[in-house]
C-alpha positions as CSV (number, residue, x, y, z in Angstrom):
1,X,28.3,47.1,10.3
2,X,28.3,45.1,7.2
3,X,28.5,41.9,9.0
4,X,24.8,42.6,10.8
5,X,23.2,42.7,7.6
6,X,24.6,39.4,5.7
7,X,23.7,37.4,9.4
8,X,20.0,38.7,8.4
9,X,20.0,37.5,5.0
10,X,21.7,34.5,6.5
11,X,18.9,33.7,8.3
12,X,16.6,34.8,5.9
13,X,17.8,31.9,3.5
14,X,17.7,29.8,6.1
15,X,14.7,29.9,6.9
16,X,13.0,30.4,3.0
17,X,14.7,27.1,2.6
18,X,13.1,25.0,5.6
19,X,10.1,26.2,4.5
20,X,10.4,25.3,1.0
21,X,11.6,21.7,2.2
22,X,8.1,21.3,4.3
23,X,6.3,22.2,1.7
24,X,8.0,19.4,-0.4
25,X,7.4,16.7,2.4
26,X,3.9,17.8,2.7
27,X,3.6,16.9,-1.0
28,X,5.2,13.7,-0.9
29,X,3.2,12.8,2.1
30,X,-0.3,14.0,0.5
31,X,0.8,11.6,-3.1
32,X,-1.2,8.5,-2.7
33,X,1.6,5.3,-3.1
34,X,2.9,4.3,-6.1
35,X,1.0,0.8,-6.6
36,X,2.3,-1.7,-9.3
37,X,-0.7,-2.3,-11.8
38,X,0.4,-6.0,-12.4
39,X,0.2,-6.4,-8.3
40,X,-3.0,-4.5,-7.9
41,X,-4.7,-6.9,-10.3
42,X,-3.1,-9.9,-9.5
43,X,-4.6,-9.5,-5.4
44,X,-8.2,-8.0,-6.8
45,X,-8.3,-11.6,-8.7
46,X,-7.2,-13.2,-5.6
47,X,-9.6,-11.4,-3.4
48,X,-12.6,-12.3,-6.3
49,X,-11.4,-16.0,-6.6
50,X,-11.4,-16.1,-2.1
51,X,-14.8,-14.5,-2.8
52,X,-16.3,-17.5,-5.4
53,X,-14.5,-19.9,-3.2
54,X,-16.6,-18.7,0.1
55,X,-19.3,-19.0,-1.5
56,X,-18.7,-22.4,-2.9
57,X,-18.0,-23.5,0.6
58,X,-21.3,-22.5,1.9
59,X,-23.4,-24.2,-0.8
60,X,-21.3,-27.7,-0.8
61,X,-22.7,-30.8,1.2
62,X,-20.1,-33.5,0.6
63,X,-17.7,-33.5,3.2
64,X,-14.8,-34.5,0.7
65,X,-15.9,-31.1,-1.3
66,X,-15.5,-28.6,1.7
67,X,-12.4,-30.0,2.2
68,X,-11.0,-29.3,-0.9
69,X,-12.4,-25.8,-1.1
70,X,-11.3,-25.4,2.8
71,X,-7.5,-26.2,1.7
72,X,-8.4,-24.2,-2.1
73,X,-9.5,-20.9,0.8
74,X,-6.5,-21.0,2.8
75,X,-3.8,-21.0,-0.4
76,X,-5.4,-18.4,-1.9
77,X,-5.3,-16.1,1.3
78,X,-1.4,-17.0,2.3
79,X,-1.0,-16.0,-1.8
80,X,-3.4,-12.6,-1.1
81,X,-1.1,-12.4,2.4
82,X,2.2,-12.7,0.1
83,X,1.1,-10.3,-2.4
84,X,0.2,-7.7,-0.1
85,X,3.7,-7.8,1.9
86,X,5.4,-8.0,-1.5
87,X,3.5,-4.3,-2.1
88,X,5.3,-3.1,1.0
């Protein structure tokens, strides 16, 4: 008779523990990500330098000048494209 009861605190456990362990993946999932400051502020300077250099583009004339800011606009988004994989 004594065997009944410790299968029902068994369970008991069993189950007071699952539920304890969704509750803890439930708060790990709601945390935002941990971001690196130095990363975050290194790709908003990116992202404001892409911005300056856009608008450059749009106000030059001389052909040789959009060029430059063409080539300056496509380094500065594969550098935006690396920072952003190296925050994965």
């Amino acid at each position: 008779m004594g065997d009944s009861g410790e299968g029902l605190v068994d369970a008991e456990a069993r189950i007071q523990e699952r539920i304890e362990e969704l509750q803890r993946a439930r708060e790990v999932a709601r945390r935002p990500p941990v971001v690196n400051p130095e990363q975050k502020r290194k790709l908003e300077s990116l992202k404001l330098v892409h911005k300056e250099l856009s608008r450059q583009i749009e106000a030059a004339t001389h052909p040789a000048r959009k060029t430059q800011l063409t080539a300056a606009i496509d380094d500065v988004s594969r550098q935006i494209a690396q920072v952003e994989k190296d925050a994965l």
